[in-house]
Chimera marker file (.cmm) of the C-alpha trace (Angstrom):
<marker_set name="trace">
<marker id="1" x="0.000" y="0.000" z="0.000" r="1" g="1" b="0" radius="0.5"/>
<marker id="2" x="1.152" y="3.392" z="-0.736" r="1" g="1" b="0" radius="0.5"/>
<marker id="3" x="2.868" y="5.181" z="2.288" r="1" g="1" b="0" radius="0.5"/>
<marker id="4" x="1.922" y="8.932" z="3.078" r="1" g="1" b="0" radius="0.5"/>
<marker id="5" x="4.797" y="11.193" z="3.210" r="1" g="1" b="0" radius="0.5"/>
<marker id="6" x="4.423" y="11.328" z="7.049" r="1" g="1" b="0" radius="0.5"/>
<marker id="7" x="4.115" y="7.726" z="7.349" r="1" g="1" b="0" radius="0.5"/>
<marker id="8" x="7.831" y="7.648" z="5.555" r="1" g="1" b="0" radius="0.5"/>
<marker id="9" x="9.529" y="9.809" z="7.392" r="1" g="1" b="0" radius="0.5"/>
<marker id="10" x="8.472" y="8.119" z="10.980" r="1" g="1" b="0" radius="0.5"/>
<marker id="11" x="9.770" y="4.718" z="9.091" r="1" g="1" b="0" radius="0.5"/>
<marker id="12" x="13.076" y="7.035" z="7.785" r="1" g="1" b="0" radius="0.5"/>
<marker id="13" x="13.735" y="7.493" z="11.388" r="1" g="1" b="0" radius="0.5"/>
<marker id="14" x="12.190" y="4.097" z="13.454" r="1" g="1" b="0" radius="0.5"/>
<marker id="15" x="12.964" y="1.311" z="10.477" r="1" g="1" b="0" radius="0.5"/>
<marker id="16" x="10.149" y="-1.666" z="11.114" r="1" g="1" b="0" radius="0.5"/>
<marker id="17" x="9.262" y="-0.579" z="14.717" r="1" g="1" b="0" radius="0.5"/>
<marker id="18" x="6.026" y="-0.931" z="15.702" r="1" g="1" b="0" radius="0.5"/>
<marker id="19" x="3.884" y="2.447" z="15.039" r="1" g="1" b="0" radius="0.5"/>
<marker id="20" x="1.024" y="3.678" z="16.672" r="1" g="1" b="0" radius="0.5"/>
<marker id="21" x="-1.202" y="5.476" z="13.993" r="1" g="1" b="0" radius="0.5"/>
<marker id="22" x="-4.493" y="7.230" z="14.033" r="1" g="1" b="0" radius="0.5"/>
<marker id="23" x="-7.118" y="5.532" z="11.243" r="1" g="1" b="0" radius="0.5"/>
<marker id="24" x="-10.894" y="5.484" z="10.441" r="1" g="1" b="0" radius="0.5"/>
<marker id="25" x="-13.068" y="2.688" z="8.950" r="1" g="1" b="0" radius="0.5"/>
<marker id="26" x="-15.901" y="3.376" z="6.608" r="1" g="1" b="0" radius="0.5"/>
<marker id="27" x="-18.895" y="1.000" z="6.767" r="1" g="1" b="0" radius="0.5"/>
<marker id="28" x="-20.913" y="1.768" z="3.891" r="1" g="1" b="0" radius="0.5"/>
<marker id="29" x="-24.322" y="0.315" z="3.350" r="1" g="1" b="0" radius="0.5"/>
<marker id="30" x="-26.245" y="-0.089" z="0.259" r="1" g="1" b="0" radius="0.5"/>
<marker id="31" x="-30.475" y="0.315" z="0.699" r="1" g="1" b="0" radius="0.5"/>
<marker id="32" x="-30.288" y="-3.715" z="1.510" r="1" g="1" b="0" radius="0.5"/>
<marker id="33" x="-27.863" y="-3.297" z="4.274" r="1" g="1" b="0" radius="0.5"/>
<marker id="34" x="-25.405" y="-5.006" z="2.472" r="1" g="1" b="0" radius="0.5"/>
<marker id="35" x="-21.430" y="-3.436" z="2.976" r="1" g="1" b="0" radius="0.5"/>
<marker id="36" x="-19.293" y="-2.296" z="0.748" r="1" g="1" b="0" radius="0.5"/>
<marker id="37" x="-16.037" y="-4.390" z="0.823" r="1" g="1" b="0" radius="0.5"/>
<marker id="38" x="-12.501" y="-4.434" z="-1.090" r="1" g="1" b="0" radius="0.5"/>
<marker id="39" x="-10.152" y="-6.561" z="-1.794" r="1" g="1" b="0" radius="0.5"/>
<marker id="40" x="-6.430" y="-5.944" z="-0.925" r="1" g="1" b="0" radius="0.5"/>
<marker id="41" x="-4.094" y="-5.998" z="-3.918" r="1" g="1" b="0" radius="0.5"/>
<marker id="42" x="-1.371" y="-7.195" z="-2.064" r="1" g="1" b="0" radius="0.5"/>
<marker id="43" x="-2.823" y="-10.048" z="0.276" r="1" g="1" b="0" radius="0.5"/>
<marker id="44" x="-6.096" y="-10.801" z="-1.478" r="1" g="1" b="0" radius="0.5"/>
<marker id="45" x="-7.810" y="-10.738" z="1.444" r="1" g="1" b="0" radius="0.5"/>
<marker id="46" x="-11.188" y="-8.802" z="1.915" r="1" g="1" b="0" radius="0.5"/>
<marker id="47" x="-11.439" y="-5.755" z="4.211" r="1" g="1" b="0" radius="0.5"/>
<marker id="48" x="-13.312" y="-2.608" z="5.078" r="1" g="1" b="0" radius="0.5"/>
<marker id="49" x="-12.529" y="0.688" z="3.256" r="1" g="1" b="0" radius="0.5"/>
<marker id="50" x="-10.507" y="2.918" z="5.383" r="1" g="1" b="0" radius="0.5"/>
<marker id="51" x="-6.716" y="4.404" z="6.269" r="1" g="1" b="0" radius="0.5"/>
<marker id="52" x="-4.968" y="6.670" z="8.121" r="1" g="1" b="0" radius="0.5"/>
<marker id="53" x="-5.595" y="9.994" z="9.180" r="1" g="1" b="0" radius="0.5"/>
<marker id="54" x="-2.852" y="12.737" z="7.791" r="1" g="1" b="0" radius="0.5"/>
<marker id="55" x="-1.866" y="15.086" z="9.922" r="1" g="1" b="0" radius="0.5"/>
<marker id="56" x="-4.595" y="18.407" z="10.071" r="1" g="1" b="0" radius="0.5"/>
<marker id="57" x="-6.741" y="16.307" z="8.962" r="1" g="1" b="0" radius="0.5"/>
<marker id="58" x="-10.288" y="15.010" z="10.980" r="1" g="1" b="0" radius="0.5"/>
<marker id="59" x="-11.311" y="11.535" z="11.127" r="1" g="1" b="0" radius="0.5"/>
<marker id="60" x="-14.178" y="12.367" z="9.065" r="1" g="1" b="0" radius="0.5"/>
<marker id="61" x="-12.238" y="14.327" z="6.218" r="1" g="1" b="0" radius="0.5"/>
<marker id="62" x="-9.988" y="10.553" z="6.397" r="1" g="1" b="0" radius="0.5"/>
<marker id="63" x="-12.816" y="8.638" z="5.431" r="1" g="1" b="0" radius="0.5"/>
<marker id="64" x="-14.621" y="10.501" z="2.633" r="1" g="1" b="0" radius="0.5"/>
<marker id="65" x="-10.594" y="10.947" z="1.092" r="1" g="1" b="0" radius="0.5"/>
<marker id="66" x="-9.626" y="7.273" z="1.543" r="1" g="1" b="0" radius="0.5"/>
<marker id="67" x="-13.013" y="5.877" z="0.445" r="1" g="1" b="0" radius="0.5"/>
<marker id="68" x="-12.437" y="8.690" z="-3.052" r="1" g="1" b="0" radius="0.5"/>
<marker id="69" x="-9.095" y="7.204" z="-3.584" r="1" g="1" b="0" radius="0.5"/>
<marker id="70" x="-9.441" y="3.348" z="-2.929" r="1" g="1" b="0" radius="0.5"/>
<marker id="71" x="-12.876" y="3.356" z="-5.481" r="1" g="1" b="0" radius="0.5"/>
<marker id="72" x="-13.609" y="6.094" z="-6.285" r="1" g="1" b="0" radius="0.5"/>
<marker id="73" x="-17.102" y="6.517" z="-4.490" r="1" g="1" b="0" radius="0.5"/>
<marker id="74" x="-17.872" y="9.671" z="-2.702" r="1" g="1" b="0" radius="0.5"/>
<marker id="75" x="-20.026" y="8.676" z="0.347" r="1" g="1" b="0" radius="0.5"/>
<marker id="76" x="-21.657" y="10.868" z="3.246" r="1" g="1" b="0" radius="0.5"/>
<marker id="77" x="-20.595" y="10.084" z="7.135" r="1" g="1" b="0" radius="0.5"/>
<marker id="78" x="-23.138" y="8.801" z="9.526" r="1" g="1" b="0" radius="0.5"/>
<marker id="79" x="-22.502" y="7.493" z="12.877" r="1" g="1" b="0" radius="0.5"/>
<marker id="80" x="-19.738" y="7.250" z="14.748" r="1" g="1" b="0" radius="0.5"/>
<marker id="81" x="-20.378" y="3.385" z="15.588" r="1" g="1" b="0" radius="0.5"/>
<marker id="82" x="-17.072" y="2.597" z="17.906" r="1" g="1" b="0" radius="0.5"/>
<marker id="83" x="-13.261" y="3.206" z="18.374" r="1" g="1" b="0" radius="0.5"/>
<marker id="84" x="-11.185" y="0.286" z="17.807" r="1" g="1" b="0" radius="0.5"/>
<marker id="85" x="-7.479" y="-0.773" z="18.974" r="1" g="1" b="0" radius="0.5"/>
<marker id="86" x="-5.341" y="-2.483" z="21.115" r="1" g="1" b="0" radius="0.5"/>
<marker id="87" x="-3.288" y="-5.594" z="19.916" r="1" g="1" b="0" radius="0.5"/>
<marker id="88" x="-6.351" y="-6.821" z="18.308" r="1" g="1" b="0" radius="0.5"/>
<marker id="89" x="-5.551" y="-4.390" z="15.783" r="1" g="1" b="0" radius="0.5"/>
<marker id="90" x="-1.947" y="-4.628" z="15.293" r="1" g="1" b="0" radius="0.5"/>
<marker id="91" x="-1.105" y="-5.219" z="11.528" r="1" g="1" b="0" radius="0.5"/>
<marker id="92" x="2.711" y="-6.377" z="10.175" r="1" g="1" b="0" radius="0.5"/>
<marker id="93" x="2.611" y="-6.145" z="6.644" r="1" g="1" b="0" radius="0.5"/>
<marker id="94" x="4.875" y="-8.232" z="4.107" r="1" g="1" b="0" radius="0.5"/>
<marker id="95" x="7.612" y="-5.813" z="4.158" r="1" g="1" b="0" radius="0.5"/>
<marker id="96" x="7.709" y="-6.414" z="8.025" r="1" g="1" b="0" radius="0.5"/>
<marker id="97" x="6.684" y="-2.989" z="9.172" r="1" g="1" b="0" radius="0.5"/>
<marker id="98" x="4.477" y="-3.086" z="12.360" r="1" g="1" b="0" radius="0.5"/>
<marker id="99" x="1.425" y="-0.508" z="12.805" r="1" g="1" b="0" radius="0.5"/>
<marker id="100" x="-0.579" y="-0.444" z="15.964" r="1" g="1" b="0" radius="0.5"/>
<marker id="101" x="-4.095" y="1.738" z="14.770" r="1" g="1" b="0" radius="0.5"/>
<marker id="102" x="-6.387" y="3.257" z="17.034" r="1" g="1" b="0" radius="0.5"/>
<marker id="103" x="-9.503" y="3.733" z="14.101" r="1" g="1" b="0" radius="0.5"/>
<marker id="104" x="-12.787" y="5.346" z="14.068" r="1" g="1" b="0" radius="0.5"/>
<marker id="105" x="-15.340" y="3.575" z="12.642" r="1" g="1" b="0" radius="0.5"/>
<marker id="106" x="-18.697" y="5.648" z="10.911" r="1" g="1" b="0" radius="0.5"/>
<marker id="107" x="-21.587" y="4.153" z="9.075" r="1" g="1" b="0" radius="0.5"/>
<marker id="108" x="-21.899" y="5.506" z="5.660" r="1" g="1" b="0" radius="0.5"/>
<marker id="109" x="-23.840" y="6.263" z="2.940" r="1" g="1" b="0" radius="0.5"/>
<marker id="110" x="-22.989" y="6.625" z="-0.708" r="1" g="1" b="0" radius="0.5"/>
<marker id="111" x="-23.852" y="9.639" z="-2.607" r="1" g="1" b="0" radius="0.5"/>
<marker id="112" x="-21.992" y="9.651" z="-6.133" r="1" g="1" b="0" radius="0.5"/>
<marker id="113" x="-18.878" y="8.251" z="-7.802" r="1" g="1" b="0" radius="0.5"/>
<marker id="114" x="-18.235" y="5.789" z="-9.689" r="1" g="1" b="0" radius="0.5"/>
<marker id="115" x="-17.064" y="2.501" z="-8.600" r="1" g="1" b="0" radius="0.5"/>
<marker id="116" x="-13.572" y="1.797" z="-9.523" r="1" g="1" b="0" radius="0.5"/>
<marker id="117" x="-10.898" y="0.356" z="-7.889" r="1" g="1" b="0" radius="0.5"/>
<marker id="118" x="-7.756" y="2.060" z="-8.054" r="1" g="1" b="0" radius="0.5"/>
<marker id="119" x="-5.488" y="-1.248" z="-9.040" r="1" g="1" b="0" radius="0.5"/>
<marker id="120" x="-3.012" y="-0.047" z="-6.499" r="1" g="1" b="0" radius="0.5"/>
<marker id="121" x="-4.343" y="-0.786" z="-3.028" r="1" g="1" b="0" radius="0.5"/>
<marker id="122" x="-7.738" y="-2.085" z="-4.023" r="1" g="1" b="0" radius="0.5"/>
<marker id="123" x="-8.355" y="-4.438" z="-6.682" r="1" g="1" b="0" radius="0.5"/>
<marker id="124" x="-12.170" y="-5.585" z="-6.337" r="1" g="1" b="0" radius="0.5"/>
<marker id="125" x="-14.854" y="-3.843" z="-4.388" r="1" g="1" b="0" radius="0.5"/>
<marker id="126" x="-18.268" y="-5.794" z="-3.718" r="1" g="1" b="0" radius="0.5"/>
<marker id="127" x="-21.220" y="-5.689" z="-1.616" r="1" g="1" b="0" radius="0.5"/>
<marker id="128" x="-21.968" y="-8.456" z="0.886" r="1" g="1" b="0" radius="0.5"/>
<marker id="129" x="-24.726" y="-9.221" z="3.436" r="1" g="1" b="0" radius="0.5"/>
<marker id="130" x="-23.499" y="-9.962" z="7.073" r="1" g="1" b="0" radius="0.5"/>
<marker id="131" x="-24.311" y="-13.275" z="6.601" r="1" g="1" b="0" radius="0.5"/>
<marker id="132" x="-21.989" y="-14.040" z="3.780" r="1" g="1" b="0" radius="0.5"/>
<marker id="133" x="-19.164" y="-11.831" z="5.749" r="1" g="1" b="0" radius="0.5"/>
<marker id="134" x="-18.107" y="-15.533" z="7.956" r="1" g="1" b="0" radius="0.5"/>
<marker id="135" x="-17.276" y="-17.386" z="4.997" r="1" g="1" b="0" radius="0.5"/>
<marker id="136" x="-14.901" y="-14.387" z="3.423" r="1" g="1" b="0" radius="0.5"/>
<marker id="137" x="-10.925" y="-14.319" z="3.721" r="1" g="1" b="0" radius="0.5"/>
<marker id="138" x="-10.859" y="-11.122" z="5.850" r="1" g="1" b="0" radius="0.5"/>
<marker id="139" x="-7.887" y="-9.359" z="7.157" r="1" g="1" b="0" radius="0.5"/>
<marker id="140" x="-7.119" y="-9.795" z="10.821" r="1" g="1" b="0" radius="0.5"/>
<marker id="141" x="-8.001" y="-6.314" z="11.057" r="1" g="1" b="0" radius="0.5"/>
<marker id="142" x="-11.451" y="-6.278" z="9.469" r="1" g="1" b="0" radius="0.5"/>
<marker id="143" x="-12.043" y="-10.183" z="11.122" r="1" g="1" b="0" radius="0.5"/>
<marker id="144" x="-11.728" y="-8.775" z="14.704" r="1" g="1" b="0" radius="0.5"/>
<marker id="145" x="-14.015" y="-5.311" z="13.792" r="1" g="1" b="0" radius="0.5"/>
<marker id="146" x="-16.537" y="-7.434" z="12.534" r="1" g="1" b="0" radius="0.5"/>
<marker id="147" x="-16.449" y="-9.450" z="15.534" r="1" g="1" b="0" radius="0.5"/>
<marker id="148" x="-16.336" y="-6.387" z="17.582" r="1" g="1" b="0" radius="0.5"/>
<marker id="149" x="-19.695" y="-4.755" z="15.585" r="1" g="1" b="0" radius="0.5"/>
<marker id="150" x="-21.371" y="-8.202" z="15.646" r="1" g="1" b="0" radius="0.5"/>
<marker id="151" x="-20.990" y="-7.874" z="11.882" r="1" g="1" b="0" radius="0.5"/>
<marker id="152" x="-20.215" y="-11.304" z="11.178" r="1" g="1" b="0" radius="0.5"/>
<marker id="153" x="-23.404" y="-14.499" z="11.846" r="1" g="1" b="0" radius="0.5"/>
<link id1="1" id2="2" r="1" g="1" b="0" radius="0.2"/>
<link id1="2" id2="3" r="1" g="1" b="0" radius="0.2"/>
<link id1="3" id2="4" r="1" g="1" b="0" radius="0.2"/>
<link id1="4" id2="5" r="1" g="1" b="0" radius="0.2"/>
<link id1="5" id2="6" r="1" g="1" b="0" radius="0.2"/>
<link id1="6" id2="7" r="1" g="1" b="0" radius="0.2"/>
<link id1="7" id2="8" r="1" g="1" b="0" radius="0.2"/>
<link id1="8" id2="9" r="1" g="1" b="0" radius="0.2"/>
<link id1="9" id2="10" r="1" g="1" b="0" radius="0.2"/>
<link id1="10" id2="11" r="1" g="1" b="0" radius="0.2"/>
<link id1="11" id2="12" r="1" g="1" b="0" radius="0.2"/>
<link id1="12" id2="13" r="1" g="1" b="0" radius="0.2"/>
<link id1="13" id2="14" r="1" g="1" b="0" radius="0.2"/>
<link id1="14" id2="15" r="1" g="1" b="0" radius="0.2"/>
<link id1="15" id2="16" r="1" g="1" b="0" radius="0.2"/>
<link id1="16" id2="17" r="1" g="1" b="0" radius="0.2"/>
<link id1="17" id2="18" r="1" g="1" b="0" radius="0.2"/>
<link id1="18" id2="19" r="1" g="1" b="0" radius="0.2"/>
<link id1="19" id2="20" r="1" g="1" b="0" radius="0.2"/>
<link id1="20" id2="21" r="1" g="1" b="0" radius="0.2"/>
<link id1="21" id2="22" r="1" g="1" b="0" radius="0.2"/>
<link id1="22" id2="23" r="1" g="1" b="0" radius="0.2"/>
<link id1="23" id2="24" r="1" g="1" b="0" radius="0.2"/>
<link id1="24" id2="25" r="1" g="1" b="0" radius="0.2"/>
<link id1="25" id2="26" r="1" g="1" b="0" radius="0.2"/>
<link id1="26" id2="27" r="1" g="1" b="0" radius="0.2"/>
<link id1="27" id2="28" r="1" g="1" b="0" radius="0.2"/>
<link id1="28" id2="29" r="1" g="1" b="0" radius="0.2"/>
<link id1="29" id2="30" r="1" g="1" b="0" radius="0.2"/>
<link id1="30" id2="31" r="1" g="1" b="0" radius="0.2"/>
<link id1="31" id2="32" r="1" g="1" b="0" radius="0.2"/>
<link id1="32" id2="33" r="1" g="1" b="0" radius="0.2"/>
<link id1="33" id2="34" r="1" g="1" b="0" radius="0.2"/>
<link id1="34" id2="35" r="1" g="1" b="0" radius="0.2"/>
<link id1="35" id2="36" r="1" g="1" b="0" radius="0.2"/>
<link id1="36" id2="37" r="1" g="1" b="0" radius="0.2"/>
<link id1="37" id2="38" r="1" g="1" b="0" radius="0.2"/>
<link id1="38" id2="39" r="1" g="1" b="0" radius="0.2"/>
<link id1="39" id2="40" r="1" g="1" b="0" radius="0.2"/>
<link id1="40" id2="41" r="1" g="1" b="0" radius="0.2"/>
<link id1="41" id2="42" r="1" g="1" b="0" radius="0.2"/>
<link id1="42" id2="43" r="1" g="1" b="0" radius="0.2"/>
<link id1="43" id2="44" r="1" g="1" b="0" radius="0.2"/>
<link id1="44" id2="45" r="1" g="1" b="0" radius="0.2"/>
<link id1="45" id2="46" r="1" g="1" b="0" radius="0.2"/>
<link id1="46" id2="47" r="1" g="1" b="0" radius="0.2"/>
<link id1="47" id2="48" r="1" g="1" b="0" radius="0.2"/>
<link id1="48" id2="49" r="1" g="1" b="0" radius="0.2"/>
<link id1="49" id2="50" r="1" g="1" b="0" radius="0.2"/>
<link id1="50" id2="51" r="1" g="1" b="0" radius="0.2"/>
<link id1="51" id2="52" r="1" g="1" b="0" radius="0.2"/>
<link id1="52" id2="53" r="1" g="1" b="0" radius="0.2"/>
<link id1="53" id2="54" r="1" g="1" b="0" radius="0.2"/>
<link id1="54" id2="55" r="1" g="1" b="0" radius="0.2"/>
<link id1="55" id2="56" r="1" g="1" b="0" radius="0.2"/>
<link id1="56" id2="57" r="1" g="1" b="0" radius="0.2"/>
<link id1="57" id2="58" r="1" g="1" b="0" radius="0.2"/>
<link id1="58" id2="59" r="1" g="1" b="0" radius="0.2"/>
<link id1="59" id2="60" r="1" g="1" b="0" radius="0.2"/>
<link id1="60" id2="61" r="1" g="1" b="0" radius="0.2"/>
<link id1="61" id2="62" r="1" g="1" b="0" radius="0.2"/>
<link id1="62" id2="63" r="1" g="1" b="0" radius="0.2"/>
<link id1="63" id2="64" r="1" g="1" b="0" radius="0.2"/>
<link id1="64" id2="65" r="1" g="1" b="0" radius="0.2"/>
<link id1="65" id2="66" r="1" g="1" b="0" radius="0.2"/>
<link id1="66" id2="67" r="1" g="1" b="0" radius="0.2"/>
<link id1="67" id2="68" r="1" g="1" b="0" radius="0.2"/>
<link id1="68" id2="69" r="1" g="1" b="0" radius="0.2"/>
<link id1="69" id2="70" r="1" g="1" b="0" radius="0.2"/>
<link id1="70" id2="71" r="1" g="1" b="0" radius="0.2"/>
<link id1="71" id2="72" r="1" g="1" b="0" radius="0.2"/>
<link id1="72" id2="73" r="1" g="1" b="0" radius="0.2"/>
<link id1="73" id2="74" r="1" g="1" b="0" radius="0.2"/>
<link id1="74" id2="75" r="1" g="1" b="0" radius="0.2"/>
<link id1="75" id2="76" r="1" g="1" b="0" radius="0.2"/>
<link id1="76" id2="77" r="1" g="1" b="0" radius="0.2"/>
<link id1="77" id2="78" r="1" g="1" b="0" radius="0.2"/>
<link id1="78" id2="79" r="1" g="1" b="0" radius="0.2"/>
<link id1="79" id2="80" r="1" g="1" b="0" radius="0.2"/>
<link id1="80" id2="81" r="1" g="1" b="0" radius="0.2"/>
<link id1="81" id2="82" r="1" g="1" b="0" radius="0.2"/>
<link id1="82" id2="83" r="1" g="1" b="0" radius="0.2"/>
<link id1="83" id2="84" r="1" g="1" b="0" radius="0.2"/>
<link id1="84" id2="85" r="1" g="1" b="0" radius="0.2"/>
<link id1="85" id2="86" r="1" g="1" b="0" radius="0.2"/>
<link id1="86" id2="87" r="1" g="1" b="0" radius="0.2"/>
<link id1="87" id2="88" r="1" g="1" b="0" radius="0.2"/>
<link id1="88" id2="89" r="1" g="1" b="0" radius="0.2"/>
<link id1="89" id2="90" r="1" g="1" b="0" radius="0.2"/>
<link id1="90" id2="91" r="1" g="1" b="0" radius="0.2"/>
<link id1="91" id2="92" r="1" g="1" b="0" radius="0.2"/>
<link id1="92" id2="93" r="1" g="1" b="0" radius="0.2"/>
<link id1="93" id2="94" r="1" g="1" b="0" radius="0.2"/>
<link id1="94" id2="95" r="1" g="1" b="0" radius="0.2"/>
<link id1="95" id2="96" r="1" g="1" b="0" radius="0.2"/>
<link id1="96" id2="97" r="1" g="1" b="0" radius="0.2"/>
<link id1="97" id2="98" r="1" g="1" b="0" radius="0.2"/>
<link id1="98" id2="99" r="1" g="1" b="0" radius="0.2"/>
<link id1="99" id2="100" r="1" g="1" b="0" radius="0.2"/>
<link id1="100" id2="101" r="1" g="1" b="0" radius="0.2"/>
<link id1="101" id2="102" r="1" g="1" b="0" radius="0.2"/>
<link id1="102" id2="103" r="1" g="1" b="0" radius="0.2"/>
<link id1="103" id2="104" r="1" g="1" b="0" radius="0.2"/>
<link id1="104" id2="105" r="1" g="1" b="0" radius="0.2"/>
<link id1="105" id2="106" r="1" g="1" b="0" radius="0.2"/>
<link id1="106" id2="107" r="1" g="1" b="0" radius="0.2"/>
<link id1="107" id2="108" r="1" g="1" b="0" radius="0.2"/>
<link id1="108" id2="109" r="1" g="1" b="0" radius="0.2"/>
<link id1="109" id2="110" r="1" g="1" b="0" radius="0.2"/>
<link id1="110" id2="111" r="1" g="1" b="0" radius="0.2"/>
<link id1="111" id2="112" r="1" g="1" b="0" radius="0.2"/>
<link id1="112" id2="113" r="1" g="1" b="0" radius="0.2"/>
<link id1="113" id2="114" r="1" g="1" b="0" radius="0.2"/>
<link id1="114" id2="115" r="1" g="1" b="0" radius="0.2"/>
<link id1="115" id2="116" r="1" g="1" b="0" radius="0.2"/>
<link id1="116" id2="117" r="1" g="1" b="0" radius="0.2"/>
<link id1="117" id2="118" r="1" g="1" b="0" radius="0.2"/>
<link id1="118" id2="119" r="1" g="1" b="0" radius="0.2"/>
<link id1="119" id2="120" r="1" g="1" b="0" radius="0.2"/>
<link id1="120" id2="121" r="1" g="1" b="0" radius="0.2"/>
<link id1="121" id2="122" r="1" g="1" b="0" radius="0.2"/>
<link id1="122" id2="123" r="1" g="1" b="0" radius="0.2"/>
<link id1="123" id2="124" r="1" g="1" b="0" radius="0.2"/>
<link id1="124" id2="125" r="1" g="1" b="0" radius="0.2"/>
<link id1="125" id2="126" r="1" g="1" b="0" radius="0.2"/>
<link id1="126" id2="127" r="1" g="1" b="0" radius="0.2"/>
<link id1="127" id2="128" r="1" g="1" b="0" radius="0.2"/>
<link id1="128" id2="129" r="1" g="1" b="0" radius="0.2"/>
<link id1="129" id2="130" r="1" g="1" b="0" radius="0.2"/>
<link id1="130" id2="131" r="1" g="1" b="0" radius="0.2"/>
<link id1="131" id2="132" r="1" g="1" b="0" radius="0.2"/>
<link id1="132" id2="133" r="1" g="1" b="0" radius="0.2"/>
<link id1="133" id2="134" r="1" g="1" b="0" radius="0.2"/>
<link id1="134" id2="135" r="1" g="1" b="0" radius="0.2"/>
<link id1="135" id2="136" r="1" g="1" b="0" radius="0.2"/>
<link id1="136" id2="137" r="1" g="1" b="0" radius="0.2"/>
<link id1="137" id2="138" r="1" g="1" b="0" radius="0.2"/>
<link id1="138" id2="139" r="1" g="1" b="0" radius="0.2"/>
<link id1="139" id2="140" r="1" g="1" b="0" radius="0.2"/>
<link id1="140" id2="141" r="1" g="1" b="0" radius="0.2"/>
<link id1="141" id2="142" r="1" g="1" b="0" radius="0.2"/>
<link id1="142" id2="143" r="1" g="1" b="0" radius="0.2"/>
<link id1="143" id2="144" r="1" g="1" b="0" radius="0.2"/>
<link id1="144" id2="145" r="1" g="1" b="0" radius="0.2"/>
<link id1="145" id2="146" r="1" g="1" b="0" radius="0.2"/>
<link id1="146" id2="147" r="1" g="1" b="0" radius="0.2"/>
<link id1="147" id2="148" r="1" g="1" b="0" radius="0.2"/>
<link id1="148" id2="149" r="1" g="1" b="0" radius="0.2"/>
<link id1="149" id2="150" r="1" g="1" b="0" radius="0.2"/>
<link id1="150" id2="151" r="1" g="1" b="0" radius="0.2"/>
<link id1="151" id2="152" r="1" g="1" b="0" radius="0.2"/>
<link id1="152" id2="153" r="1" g="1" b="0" radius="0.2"/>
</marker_set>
């Protein structure tokens, strides 16, 4: 996954340590109450759209920018639904780097866009009901938050 500029300088200076990094999840639902998932390019594994927070910028700025970039949707906030971390949400990604994320999590609601993933981070982005979320190949990350939200029957 691409690495802010901020992101790169704290790895510049701390190599693979593990980082503790402000992030927000978007949940958004279509009028079924299905949620919008992606796919990672680099695992293949499903997960909610989301990333980190830039410096300056709100939580709720994060989401509407991450969710524009990943596919290209623009979507409304709703609901702050939780605030997720701990070692339950400790990723190490294949390069070995270790984040720690403390992440907001809002409902959401698209409003316009059009769906496309960018091929970078995101290669696929579907809709799925909660009861087909048990038999997907989910990130740690998005396994545990589903737990967490009861997302998952």
């Amino acid at each position: 996954m691409p690495m802010s500029s901020y992101v790169q300088r704290l790895r510049d200076a701390l190599g693979s340590d593990l980082l503790l990094l402000p992030a927000v999840v978007v949940l958004p639902r279509d009028p079924l109450q299905r949620l919008l998932l992606v796919r990672h390019v680099d695992t293949g594994s499903w997960a909610f759209l989301g990333g980190g927070v830039e410096p300056g910028e709100t939580p709720e700025l994060a989401g509407v920018r991450e969710v524009a970039e990943e596919i290209g949707l623009e979507v409304e906030l709703g609901r702050l639904l939780t605030v997720v971390g701990g070692q339950r949400f400790e990723v190490t990604y294949q390069n070995g780097d270790r984040v720690a994320y403390m992440a907001a999590v809002y409902e959401a609601q698209v409003v316009g866009g059009d769906l496309q993933p960018d091929g970078t981070e995101v290669s696929e982005a579907q809709w799925f009901g909660q009861e087909q979320l048990t038999a997907l190949d989910l990130t740690r990350f998005a396994r545990n938050l589903a737990e967490d939200l009861r997302l998952a029957r």
